[in-house]
Biotite code that builds the C-alpha atoms (Angstrom):
import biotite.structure as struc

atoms = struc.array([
    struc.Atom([-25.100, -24.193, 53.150], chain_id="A", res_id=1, res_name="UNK", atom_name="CA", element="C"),
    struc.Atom([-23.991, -21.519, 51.079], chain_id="A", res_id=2, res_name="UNK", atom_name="CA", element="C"),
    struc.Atom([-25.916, -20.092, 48.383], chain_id="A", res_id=3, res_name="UNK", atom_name="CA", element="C"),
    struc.Atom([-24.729, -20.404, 44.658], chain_id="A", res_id=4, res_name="UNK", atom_name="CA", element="C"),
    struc.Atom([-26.784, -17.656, 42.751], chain_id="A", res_id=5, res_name="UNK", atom_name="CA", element="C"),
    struc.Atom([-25.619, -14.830, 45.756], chain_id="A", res_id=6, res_name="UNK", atom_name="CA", element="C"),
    struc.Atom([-25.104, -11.333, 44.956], chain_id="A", res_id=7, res_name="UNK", atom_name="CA", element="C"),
    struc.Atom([-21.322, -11.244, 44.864], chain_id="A", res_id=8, res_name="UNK", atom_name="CA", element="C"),
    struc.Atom([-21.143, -13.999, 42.875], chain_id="A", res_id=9, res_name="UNK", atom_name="CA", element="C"),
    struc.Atom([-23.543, -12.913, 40.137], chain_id="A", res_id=10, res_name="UNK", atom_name="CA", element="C"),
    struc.Atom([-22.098, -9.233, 40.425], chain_id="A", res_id=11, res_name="UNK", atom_name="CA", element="C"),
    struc.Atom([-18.668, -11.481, 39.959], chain_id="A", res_id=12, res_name="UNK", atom_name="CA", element="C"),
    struc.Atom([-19.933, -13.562, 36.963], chain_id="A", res_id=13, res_name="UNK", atom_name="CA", element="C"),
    struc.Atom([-21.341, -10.566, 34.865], chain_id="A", res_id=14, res_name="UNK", atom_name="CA", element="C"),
    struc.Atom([-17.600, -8.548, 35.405], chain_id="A", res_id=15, res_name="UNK", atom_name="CA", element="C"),
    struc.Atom([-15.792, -11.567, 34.280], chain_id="A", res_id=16, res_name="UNK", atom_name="CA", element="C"),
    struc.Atom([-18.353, -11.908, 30.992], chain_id="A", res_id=17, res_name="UNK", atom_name="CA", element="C"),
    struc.Atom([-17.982, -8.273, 30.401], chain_id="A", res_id=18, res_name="UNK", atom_name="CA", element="C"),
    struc.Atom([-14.143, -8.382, 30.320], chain_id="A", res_id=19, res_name="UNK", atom_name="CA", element="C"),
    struc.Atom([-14.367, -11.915, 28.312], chain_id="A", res_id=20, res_name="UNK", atom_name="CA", element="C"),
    struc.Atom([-16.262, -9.695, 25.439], chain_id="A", res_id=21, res_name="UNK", atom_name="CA", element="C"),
    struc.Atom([-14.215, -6.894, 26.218], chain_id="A", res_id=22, res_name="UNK", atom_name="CA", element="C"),
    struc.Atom([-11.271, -8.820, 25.283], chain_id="A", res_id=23, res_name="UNK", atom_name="CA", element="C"),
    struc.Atom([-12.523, -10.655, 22.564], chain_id="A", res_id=24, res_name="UNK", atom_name="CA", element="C"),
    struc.Atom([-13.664, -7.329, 21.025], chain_id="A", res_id=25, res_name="UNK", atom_name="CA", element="C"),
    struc.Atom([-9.964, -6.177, 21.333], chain_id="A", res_id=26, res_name="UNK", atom_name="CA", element="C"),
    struc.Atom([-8.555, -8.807, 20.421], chain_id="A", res_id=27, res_name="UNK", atom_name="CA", element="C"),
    struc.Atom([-10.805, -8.133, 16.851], chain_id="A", res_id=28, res_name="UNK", atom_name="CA", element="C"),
    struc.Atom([-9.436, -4.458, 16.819], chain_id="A", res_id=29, res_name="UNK", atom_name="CA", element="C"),
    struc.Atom([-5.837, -4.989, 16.949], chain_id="A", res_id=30, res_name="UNK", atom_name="CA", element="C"),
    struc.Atom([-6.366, -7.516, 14.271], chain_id="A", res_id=31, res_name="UNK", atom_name="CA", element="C"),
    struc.Atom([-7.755, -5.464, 12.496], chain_id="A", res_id=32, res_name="UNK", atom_name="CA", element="C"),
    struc.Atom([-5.205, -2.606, 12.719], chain_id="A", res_id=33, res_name="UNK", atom_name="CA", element="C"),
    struc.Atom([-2.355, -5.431, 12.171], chain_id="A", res_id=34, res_name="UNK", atom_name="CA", element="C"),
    struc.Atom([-3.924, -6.084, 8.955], chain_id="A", res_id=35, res_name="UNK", atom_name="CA", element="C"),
    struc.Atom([-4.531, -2.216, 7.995], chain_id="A", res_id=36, res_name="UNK", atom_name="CA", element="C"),
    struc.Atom([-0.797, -1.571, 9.081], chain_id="A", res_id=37, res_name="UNK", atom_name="CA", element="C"),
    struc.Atom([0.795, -4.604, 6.721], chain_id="A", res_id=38, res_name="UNK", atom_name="CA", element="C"),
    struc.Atom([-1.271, -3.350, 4.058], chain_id="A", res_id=39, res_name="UNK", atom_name="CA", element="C"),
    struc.Atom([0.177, 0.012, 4.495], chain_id="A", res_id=40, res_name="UNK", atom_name="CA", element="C"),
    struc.Atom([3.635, -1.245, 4.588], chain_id="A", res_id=41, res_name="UNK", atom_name="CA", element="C"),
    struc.Atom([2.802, -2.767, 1.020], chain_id="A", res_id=42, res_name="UNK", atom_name="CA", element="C"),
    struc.Atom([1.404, 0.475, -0.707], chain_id="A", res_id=43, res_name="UNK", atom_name="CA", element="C"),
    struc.Atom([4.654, 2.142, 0.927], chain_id="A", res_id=44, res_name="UNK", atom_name="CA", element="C"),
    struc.Atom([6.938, -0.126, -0.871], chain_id="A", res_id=45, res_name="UNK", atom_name="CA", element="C"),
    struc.Atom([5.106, 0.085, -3.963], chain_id="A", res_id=46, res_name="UNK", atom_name="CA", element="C"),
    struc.Atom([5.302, 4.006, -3.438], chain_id="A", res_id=47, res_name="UNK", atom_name="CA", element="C"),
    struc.Atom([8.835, 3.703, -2.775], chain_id="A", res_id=48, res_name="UNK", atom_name="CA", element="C"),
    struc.Atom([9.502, 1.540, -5.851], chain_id="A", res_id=49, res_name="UNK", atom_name="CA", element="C"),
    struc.Atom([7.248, 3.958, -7.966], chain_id="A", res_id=50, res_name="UNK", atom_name="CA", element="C"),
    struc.Atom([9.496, 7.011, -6.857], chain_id="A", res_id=51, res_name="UNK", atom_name="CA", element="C"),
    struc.Atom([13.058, 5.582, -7.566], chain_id="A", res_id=52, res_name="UNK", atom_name="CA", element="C"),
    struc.Atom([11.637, 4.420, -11.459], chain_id="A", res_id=53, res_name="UNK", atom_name="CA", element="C"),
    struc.Atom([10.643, 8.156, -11.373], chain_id="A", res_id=54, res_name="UNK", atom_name="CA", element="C"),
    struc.Atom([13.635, 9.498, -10.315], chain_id="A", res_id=55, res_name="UNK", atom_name="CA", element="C"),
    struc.Atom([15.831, 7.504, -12.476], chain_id="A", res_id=56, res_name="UNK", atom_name="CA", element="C"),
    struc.Atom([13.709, 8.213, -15.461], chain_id="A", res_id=57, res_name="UNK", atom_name="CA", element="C"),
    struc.Atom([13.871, 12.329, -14.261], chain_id="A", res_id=58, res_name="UNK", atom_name="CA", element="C"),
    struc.Atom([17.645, 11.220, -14.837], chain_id="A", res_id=59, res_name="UNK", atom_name="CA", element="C"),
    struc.Atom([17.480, 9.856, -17.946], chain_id="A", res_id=60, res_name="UNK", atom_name="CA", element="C"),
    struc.Atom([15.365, 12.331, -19.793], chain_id="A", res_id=61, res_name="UNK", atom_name="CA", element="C"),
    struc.Atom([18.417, 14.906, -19.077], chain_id="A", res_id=62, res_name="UNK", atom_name="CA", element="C"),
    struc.Atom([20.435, 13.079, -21.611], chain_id="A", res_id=63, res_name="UNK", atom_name="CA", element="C"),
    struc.Atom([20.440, 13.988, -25.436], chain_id="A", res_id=64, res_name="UNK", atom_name="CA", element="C"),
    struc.Atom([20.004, 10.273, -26.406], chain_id="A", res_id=65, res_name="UNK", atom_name="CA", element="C"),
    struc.Atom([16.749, 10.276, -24.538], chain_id="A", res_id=66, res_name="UNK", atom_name="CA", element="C"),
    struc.Atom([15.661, 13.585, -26.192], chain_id="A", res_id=67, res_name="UNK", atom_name="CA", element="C"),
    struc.Atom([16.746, 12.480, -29.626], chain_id="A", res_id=68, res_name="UNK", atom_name="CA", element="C"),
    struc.Atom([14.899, 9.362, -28.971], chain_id="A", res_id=69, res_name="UNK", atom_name="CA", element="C"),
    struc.Atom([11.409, 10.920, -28.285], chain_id="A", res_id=70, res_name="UNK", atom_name="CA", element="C"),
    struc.Atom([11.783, 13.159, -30.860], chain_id="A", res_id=71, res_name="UNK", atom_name="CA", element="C"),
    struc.Atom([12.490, 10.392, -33.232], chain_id="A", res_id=72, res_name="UNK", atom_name="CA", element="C"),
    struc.Atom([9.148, 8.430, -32.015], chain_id="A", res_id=73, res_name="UNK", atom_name="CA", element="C"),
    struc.Atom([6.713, 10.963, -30.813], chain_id="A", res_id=74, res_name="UNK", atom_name="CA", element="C"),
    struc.Atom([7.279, 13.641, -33.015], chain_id="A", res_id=75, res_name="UNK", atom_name="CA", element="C"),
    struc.Atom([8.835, 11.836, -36.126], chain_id="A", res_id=76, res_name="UNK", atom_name="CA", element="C"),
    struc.Atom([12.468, 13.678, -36.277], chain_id="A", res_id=77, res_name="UNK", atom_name="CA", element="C"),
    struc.Atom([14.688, 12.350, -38.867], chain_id="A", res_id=78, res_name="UNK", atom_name="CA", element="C"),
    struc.Atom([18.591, 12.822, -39.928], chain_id="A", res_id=79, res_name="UNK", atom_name="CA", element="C"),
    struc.Atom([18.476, 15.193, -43.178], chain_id="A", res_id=80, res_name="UNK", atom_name="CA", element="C"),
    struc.Atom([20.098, 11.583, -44.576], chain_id="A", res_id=81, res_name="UNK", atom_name="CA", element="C"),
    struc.Atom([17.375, 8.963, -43.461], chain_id="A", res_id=82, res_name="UNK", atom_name="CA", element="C"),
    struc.Atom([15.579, 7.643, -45.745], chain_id="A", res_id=83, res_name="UNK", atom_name="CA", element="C"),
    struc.Atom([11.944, 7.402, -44.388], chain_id="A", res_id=84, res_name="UNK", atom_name="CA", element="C"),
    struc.Atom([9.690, 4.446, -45.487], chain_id="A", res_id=85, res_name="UNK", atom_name="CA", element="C"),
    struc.Atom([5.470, 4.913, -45.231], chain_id="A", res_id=86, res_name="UNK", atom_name="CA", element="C"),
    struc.Atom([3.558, 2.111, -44.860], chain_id="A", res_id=87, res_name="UNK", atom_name="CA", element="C"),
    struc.Atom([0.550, 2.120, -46.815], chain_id="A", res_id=88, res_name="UNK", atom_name="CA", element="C"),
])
């Protein structure tokens, strides 16, 4: 009668643990990195998104209506024929 608890088969039974855990633990690291990478794809987009408004305001603000206009509300400019009203 063969013996259950031999050498080979304990030697056998701790590898295949090992590469359960092993697995399991890799499994937990690429899920990990999945979630890292689709969270980096979001802040890219936003990044992206951020850079066109930029851009197309850096192409706006070369225009005299967009001067005139922050002059007019930062600074206060008026036409010599405005009248100008103060609240009090």
């Amino acid at each position: 009668m063969k013996r259950i608890f031999s050498f080979q088969n304990i030697i056998f039974a701790a590898i295949a643990v090992y590469l359960v855990f092993m697995l399991i633990s890799q499994q937990k690291t690429l899920d990990d990195n999945i979630d890292r990478g689709e969270n980096i794809k979001s802040e890219l987009a936003i990044a992206e998104q951020q850079l066109e408004e930029i851009e197309e305001e850096e192409n706006v603000a070369d225009t005299d209506e967009y001067i005139e206009q922050r002059a007019r509300e930062e600074l206060g400019y008026v036409y010599d024929d405005e009248i100008v009203y103060i609240k009090k």
